[in-house]
N, C-alpha and C positions, 0 to 999 in steps of 0.2 A: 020389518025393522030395518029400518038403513042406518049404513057405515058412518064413521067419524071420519071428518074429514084430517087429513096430514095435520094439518095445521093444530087440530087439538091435541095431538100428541106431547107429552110432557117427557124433558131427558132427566133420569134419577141422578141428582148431583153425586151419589157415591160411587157411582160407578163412572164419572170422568176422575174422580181421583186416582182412583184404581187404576183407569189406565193410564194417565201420569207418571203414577209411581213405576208400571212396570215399561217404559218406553225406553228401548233399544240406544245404547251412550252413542255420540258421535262421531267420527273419524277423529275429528280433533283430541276429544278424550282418547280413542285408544292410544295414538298419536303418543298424546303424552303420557298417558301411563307406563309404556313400553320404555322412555327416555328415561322416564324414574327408574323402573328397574334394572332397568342398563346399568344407570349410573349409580343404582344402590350394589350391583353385582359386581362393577368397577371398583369401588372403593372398599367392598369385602375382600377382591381378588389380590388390590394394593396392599390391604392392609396382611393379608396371609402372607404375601410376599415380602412387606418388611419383618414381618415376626421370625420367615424363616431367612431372612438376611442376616438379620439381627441373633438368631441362634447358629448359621454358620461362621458369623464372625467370631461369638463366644465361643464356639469349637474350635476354629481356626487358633484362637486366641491360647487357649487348655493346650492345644497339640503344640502350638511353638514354644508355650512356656518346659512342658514337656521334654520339648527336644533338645531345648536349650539348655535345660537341667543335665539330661543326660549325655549330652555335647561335654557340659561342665567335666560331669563325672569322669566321661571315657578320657577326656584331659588329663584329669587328676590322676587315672589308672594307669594312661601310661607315661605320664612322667613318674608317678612312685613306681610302674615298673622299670621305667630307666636305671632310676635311680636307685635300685636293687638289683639289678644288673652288671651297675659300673660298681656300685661297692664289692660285690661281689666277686669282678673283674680285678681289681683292685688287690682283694684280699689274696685271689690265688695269685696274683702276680707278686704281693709279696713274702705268701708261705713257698712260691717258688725261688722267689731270691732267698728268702731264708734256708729254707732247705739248698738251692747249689750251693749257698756259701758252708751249710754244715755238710755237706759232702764232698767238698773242695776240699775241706778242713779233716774230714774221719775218715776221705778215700785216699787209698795206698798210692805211693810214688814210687816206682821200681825201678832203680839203677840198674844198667848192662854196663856188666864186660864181658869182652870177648877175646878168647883165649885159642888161639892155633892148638891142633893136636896132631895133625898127620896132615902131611899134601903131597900129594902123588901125581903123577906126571904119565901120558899115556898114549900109546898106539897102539890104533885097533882098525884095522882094515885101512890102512894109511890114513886115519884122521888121529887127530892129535887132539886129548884133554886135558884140563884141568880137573883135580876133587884137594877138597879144602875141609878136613874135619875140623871140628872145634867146642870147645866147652862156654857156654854163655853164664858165667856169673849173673845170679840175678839175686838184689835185696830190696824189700821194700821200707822206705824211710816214712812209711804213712801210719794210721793207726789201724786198720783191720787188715784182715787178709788179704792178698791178689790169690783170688782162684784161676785154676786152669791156663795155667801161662803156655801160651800158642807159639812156637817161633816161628816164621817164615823169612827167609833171606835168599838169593842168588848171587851168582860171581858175577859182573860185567865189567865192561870196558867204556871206558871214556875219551870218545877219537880223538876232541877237541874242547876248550874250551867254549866254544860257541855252542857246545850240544851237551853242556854241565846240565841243562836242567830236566835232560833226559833221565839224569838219578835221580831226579827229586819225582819224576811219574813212577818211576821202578818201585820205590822207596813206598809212595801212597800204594801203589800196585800190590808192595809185601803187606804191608797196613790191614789193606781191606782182606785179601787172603786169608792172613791169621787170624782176623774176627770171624770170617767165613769159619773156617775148621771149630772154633771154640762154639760157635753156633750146633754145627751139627754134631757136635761131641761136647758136650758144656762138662763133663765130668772126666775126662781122655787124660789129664794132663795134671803137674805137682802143683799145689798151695805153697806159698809162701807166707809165713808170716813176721809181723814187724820184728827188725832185730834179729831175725833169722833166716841167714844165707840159704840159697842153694846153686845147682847147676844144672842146665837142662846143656844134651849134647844136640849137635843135629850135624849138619854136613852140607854143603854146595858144590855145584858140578857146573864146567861148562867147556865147550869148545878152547883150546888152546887158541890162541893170538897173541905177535910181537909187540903185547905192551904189557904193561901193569895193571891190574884188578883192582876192583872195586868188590869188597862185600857190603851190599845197600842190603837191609833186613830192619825188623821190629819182632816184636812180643805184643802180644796183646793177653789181657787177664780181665778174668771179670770179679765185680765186687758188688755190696748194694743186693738192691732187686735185679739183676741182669745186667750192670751198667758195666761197658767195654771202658778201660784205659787201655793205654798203649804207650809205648818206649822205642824211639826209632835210634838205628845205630847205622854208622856208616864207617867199615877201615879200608888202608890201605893193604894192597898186597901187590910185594914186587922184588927187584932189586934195588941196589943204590948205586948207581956210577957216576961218575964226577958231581958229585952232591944234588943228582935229578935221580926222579925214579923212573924205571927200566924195567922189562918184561925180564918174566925168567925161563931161561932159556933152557932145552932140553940136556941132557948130560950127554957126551959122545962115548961113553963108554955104554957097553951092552947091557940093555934092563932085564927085567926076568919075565919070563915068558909064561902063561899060566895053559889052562889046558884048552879054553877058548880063541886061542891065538892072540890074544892081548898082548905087546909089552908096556910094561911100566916100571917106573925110576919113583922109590922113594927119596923124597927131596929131605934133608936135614933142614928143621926149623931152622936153623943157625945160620945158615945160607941165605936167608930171607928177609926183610923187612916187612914188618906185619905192626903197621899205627894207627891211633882213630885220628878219624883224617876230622879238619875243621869244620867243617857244616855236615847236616842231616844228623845229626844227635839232638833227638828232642823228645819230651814226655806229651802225654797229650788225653 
């Protein structure tokens, strides 16, 4: 039996379909399929990026409105707290005028006088003193009590007029002293009340010198919750010759001698001039 030659061979048309269908795309297709997708992945990528632009601005947007609100607010909070502040300010500044002026008005005013008692005159190891006792009138022309009235004074001298305002340091010097004392003894000392005199004694000492004395002194009283007034006082103390004052001078006759070898010369008040002198009298 012999063979069919090639040529009678027949191709089954279904099976070049078949292979049609399944034949391999061409660079060109991949080509451009790949560009598609590119550019479909572009325009998802743009598009996620405007949505989240677009919700950071609305965030942006919430947060300023936000801030802005509470910018408003903390404005509002601290100008209403100013302005509870200054009323406030305000108010004690005027319950404190009201109040100094009702304590201006209900605190004591204490009149001094000052009354000589004894001045004695003195050598003791050859120096020479002065001692000046005295009774201090005091009344208050106010309406509550002066408690614990303090007195503090010394005797000085006054060289010249060019160093008068040496009294007036002395004087602040007696001031702050007698507040001192009534500090640390708040109860030590008499009450005065309105209309009702009294008399506090006290005494000054000092070196003899060939002039005329100054007693520079105050009082101080407390009144109130704790509150210091004070009354400052200033006399003369001396002789009088040809109508100026003049130191006074030791006596030449012999003083009496005590058992410390002191002597001393009681002076007669009467022998003296003892005035309140024009300035350093003042309440305060």
């Amino acid at each position: 039996m012999s063979e069919r030659p090639d040529s009678d061979k027949q191709t089954n048309p279904s099976n070049v379909e078949s292979a049609r269908r399944t034949k391999r795309p061409g660079y060109f297709e991949i080509l451009f399929g790949g560009f598609v997708a590119t550019l479909l992945k572009f325009w998802d990528t743009k598009r996620d990026q405007a949505a989240k632009e677009e919700q950071q601005r609305a965030d942006e947007h919430l947060i300023a409105a936000a801030t802005d609100k509470m910018a408003r607010y903390t404005k509002w909070l601290v100008a209403a707290t100013v302005a509870s502040v200054a009323t406030a300010v305000l108010t004690l500044w005027v319950l404190h005028n009201q109040l100094s002026a009702m304590q201006s008005e209900q605190r004591p005013w204490v009149r001094v006088s000052v009354n000589p008692t004894k001045l004695i005159l003195t050598i003791w190891k050859e120096e020479q003193f002065i001692n000046l006792n005295y009774d201090i009138a005091v009344k208050d022309f106010g309406r509550i009590p002066a408690r614990n009235i303090n007195p503090a004074a010394i005797l000085a001298i006054r060289t010249s007029d060019a160093r008068a305002h040496e009294l007036d340091l002395l004087q602040r010097q007696m001031c702050a002293q007698a507040e001192d004392t009534a500090k640390r003894d708040p109860i030590g000392r008499i009450t005065i009340f309105p209309e009702d005199p009294d008399i506090v004694s006290s005494g000054s000492g000092s070196p003899w010198e060939p002039s005329y004395f100054y007693l520079v002194g105050c009082i101080d009283f407390t009144y109130g919750d704790g509150l210091h007034g004070k009354t400052a006082f200033r006399y003369i103390l001396g002789t009088v010759k040809d109508s100026l004052f003049a130191s006074i001078p030791f006596p030449k006759n012999s003083g009496v001698a005590d058992q410390g070898g002191a002597v001393y010369w009681d002076i007669p008040l009467t022998s003296v001039t003892f005035k309140r002198d024009d300035i350093g009298n003042y309440v305060e």
